[in-house]
C-alpha positions as CSV (number, residue, x, y, z in Angstrom):
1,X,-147.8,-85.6,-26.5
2,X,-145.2,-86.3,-24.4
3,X,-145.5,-89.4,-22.1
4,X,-142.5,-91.2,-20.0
5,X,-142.9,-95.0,-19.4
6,X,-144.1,-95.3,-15.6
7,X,-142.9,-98.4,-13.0
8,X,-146.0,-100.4,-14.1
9,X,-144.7,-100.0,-18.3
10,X,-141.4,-100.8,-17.1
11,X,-143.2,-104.1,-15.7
12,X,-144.8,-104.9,-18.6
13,X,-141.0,-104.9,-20.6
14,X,-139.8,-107.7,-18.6
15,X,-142.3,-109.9,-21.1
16,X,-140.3,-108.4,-24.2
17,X,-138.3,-111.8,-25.6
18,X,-138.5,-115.0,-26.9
19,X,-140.4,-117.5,-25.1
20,X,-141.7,-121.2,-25.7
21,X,-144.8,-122.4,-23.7
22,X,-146.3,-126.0,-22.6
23,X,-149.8,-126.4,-21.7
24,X,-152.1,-128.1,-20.2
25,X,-156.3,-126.8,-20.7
26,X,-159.3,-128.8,-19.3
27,X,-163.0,-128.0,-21.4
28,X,-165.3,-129.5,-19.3
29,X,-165.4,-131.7,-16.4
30,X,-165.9,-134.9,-18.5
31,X,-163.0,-134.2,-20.5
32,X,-159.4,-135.1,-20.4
33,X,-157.0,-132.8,-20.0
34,X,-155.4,-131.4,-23.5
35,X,-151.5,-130.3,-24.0
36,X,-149.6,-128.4,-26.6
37,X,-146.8,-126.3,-27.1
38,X,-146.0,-123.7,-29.0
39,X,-143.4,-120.1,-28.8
40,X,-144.3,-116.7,-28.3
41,X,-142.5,-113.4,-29.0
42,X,-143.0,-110.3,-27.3
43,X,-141.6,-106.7,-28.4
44,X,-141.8,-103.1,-27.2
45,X,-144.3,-100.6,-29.2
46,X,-142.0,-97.5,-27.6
47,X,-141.7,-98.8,-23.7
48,X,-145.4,-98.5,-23.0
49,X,-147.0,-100.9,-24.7
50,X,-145.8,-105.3,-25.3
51,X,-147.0,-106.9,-28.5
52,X,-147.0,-110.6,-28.2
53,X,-147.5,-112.9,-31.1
54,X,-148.2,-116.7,-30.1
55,X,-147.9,-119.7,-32.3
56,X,-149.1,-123.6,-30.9
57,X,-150.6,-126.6,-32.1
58,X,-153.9,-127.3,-31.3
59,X,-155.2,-130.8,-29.4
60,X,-157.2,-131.3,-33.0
61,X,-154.9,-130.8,-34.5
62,X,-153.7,-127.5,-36.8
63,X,-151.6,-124.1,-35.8
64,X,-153.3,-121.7,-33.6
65,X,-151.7,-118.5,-33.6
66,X,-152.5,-115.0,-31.5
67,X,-151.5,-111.6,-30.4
68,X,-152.1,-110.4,-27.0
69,X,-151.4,-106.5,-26.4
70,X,-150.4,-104.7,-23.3
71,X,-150.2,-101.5,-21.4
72,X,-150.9,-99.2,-18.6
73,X,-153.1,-96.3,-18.6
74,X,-152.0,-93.9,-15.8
75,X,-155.0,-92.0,-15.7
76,X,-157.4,-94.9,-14.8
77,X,-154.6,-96.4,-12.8
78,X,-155.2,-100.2,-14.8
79,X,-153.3,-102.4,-16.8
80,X,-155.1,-102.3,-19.9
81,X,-155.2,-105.1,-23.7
82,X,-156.6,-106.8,-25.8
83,X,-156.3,-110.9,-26.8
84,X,-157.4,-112.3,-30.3
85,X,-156.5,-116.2,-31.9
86,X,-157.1,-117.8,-34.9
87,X,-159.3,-120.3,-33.2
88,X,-162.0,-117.9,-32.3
89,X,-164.2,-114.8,-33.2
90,X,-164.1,-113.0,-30.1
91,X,-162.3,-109.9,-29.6
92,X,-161.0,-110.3,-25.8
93,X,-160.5,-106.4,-23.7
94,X,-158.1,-107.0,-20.8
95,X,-158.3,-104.4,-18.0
96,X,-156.6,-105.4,-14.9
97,X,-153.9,-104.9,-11.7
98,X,-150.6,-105.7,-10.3
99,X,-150.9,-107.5,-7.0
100,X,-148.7,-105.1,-4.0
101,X,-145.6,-107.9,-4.8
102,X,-145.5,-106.7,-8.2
103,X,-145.5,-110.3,-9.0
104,X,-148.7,-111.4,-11.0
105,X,-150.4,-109.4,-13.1
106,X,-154.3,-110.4,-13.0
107,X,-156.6,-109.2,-16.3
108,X,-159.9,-109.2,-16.7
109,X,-162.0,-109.8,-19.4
110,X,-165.6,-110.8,-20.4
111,X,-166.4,-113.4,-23.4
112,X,-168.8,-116.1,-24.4
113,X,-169.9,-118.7,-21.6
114,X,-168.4,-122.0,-22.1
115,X,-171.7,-123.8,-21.6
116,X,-173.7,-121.2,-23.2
117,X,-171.8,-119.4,-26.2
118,X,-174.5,-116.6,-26.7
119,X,-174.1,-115.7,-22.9
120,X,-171.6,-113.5,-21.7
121,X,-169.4,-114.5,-18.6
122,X,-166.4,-113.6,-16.8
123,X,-162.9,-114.4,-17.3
124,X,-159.1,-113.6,-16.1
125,X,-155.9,-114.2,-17.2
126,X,-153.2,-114.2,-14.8
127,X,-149.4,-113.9,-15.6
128,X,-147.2,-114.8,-12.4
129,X,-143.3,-114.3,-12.9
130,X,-141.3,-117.4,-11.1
131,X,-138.2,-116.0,-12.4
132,X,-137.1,-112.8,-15.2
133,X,-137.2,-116.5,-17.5
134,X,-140.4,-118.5,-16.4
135,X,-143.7,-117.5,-15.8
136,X,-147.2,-118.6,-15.6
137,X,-150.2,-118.0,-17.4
138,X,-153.3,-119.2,-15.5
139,X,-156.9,-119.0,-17.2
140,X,-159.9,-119.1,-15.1
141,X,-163.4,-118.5,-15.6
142,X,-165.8,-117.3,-13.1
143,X,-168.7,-119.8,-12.3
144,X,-172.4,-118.7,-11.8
145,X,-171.9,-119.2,-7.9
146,X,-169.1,-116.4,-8.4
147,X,-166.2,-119.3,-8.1
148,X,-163.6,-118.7,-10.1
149,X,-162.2,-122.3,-11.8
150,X,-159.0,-122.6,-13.9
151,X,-158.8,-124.3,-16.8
152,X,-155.7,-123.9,-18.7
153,X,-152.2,-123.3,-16.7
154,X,-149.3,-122.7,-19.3
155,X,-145.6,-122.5,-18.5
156,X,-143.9,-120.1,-20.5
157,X,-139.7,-120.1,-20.8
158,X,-137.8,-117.4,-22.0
159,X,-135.2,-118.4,-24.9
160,X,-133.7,-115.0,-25.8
């Protein structure tokens, strides 16, 4: 099989580095906001796909480490992954789009409810690039009125 990276792989390679990340994540509307830090790298798997492996602290305390994967799949015409982290079970499928500006990727994904954890509800992550060495993850979930609320923003800086 013979398959050529496309504009939307060649996208996904600008995440390829060495990156450090602040946070900030919000639970529930009675609790206070939580920070942490951590790094991330990011590598090509042949020019179509990014492999990102994450490393932070957690607010309790403890390392919390993940991988997020990435690609495009030209025949559905969708950004396509998959999320997993240490500090939870659930196997995360991203499918999602590039805005026209070809400035913030937006992924969609389904997982437990936050207020009931055998429900299923509606998530997105969105990456937004400020510059080729600072961008923004945003985490939202989608409320039962159809509202979508954010909950953790996370600076990311590129290193190397």
């Amino acid at each position: 099989m013979d398959v050529q990276p496309q504009k939307e792989h060649d996208w996904l390679q600008k995440l390829v580095g060495e990156w450090t990340f602040d946070s900030e994540c919000v639970m529930g509307p009675d609790q206070p906001p939580s920070k942490n830090s951590g790094t991330e790298s990011v590598r090509s798997l042949g020019g179509l796909w990014t492999i990102g492996e994450g490393c932070g602290e957690m607010p309790e305390g403890g390392t919390m480490r993940s991988v997020m994967t990435l690609g495009y799949d030209p025949v559905k015409q969708r950004f396509v992954g998959s999320f997993i982290a240490s500090m939870m079970t659930h196997f995360w499928i991203y499918d999602g789009s590039l805005n026209e500006a070809g400035t913030v990727l937006t992924l969609n994904a389904e997982g437990p409810s936050f207020t009931d954890p055998a429900t299923m509800a509606m998530y997105q992550d969105v990456i937004k690039f400020k510059s080729d060495d600072h961008r923004i993850l945003y985490a939202k979930a989608q409320g039962p009125d159809g509202q979508w609320t954010n909950f953790m923003t996370a600076h990311y800086k590129r290193t190397k």
